[in-house]
N, C-alpha and C positions, 0 to 999 in steps of 0.2 A: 165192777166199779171203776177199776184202770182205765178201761177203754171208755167207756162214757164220761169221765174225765178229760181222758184224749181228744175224742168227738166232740165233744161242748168246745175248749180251747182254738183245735183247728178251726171251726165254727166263728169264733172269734175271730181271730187271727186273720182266715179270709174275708171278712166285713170290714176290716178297719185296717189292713196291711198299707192299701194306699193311703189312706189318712194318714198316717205315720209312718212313712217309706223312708229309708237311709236313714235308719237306727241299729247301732252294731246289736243282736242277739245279748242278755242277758243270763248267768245263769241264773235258776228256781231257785229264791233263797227258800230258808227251811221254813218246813208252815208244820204248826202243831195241831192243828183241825183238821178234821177228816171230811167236814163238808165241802159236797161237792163242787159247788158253783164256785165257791170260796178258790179250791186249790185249780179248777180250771179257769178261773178268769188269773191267777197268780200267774201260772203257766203260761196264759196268752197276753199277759203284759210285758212277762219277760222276756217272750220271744219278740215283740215289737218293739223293746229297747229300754220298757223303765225302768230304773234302779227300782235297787229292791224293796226303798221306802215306798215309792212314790205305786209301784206294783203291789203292796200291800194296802194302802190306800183303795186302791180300784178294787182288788178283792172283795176288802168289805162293804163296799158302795154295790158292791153289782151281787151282793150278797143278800144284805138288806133293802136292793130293790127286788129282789125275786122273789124275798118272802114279803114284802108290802104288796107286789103285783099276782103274786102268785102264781107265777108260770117265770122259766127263765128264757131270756131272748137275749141272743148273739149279736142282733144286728143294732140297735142301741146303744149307743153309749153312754156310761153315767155321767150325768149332767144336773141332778136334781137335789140339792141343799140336805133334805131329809134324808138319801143316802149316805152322806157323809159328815153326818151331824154337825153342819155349820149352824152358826150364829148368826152371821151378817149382817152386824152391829149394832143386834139388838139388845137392849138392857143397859143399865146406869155405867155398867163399866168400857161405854166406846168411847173412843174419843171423839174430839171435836171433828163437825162433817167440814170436808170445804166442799169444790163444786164436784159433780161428775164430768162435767168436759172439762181437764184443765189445762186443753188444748197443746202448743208446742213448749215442751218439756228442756230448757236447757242447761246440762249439769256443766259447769264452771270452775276453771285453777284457782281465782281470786275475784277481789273485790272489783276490782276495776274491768274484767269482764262481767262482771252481775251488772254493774252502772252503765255497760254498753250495750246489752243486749235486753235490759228493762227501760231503757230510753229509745231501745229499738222498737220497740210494743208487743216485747218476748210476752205472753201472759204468766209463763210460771218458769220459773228459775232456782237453782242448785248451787248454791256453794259448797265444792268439796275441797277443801284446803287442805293439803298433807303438810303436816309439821308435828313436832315432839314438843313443840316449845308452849306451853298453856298462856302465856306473856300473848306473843306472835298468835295465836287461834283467837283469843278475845280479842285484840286487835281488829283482825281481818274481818271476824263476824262482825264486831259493828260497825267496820266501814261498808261492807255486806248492807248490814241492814237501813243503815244512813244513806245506800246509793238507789234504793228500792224507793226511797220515802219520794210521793211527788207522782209516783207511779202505779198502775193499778196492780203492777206485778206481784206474784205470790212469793214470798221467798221463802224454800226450805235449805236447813242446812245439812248437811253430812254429818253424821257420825257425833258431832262435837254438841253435845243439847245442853249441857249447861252453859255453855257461853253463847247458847242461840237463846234460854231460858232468859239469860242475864240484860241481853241485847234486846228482847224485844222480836226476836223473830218470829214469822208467821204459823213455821211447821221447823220439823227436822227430820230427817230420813236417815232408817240405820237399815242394816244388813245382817246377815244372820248371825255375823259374830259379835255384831254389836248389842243384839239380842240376848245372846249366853252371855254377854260380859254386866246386862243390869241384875241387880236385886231388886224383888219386890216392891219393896216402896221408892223405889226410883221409878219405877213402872208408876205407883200411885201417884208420884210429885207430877211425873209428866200429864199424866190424863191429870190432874186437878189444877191445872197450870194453863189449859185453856190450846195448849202448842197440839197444833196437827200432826199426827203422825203418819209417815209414809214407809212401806217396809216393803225390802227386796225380798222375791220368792224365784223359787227355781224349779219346782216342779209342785205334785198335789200336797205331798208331805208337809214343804215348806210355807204350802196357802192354808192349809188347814191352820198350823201353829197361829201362822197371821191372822185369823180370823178368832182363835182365842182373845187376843190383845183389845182388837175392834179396833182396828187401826181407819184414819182416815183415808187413802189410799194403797192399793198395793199395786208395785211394778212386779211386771212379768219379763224375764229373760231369762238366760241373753237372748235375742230371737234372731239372730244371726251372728258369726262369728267375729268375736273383735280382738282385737291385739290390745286394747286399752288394760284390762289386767288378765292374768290368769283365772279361767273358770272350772270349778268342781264337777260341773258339766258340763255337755256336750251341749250345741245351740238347740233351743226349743222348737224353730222351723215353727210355719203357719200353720200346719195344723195342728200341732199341741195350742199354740197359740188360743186360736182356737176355740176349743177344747177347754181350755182354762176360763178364757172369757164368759165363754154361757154359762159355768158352775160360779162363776164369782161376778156376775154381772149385776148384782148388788149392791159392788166398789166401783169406785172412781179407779178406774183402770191405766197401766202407765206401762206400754210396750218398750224394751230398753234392749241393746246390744248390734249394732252395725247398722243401722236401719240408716236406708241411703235414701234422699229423695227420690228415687224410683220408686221405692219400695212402702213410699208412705200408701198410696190407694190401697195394695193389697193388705198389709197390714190393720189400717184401719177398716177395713171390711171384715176382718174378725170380731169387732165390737169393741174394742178397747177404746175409749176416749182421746188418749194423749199419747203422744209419741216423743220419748226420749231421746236428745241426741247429746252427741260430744264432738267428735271428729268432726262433724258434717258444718262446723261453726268455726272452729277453734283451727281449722286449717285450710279455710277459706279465703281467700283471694280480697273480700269483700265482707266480713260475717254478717253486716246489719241488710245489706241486702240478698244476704243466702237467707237469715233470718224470716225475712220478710218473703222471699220464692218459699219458704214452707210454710208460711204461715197461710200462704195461699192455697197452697196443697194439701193443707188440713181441710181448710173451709170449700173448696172444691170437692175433695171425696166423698161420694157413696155413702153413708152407714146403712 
């Protein structure tokens, strides 16, 4: 049984090593199953670098396609909804849809950069405001929301939803710890509130939860390394990228972390809709006409 566990994983492992090359080794965290697709596809997630959620995630996906297919194969990878029992925003409890292109994605210090780069003909823009002060964040949000008005721009906000609730705002975007910090009927006010939700994910673990929610968009990163904050992981690189996209090509997709106009074609040749930037604006020389070189560089790329 050892060895045919062995054999299935190597099996793995050399079909998809390049897909996901320059990931440090993982150990096997611990599995309580003795089935065996289960513990070799564990084994050969780990040794291609996923944490051990996101490695137990594929297990059971490449577990439950073996027994739906009835034979297991190495060289596939799982990509198919019913293995990883997604939702993908089916039923009363999703939230509001917006588009699935929603084009170039720009997250924002304040108000006054949201009114530049939505007069710019940003189509969808981020206000993330850092402050403690609840005065100053309702503030900001609805000068936020007041500098969008006139504009086709989509405004979501950071983190702060009851003052994007308060204000009138389009969507709001949290992250994963914005996620553990709601209770349940906060989760009810926001989906019954009409506000789009957008939520950061980092690997399969974190898209799965997301898809519980039935969020209106999920971003994918980092997909390249950035110094904007500290990450829990390591950069996703394009073919997780990817990888991600085909399994959650359902959502309105939002590629986020170092993504330099270079890098816009490849990227959007993974299937994601929208590409997220910061840096690439915000310490530009010129931002409404950087703005505008990527917006051309959306609309130019491949899908």
């Amino acid at each position: 049984m050892t060895a045919d566990i062995d054999r299935m994983a190597q099996d793995i492992v050399r079909h998809h090593a390049a897909t996901f090359a320059g990931f440090t080794p993982q150990p096997v965290p611990r599995c309580d199953t003795q089935e065996p697709v289960y513990r070799a596809a564990l084994q050969a997630c780990s040794t291609l670098g996923f944490i051990a959620a996101d490695a137990h995630c594929l297990a059971r996906a490449w577990q439950a396609r073996t027994q739906r297919a009835g034979q297991f194969s190495a060289a596939d990878w799982p990509d198919d909804l019913r293995d990883f029992g997604l939702r993908l925003r089916s039923g009363p409890e999703a939230f509001a849809a917006c588009p699935m292109q929603l084009g170039l994605y720009a997250v924002l210090p304040d108000a006054a950069w949201v009114e530049r780069m939505a007069h710019a003909g940003v189509p969808t823009v981020q206000l993330r405001f850092k402050s403690s002060d609840p005065a100053a964040i309702a503030r900001e949000v609805a000068a936020a929301v007041q500098a969008v008005r006139g504009t086709p721009a989509r405004l979501f906000i950071n983190d702060h939803w009851r003052a994007a609730l308060a204000a009138g705002a389009y969507g709001v975007h949290l992250g994963q710890e914005d996620l553990d910090a709601l209770q349940p009927e906060e989760v009810q006010t926001l989906r019954a509130s009409g506000l789009r939700l957008g939520v950061s994910t980092h690997g399969y673990a974190e898209m799965l939860r997301a898809d519980a929610l039935g969020p209106s968009y999920i971003a994918l990163g980092a997909v390249f390394p950035t110094t904007l904050k500290a990450m829990a992981t390591a950069p996703q690189g394009l073919g997780r990228l990817a990888a991600y996209a085909r399994l959650m090509k359902s959502y309105p997709l939002v590629a986020i972390g170092g993504i330099s106009a270079e890098q816009f074609a490849p990227v959007l040749a993974t299937g994601v809709g929208s590409i997220a930037v910061v840096r690439a604006l915000l310490n530009a020389a010129d931002p409404q006409a950087e703005a505008k070189k990527l917006m051309k560089l959306m609309a130019a790329a491949p899908r």
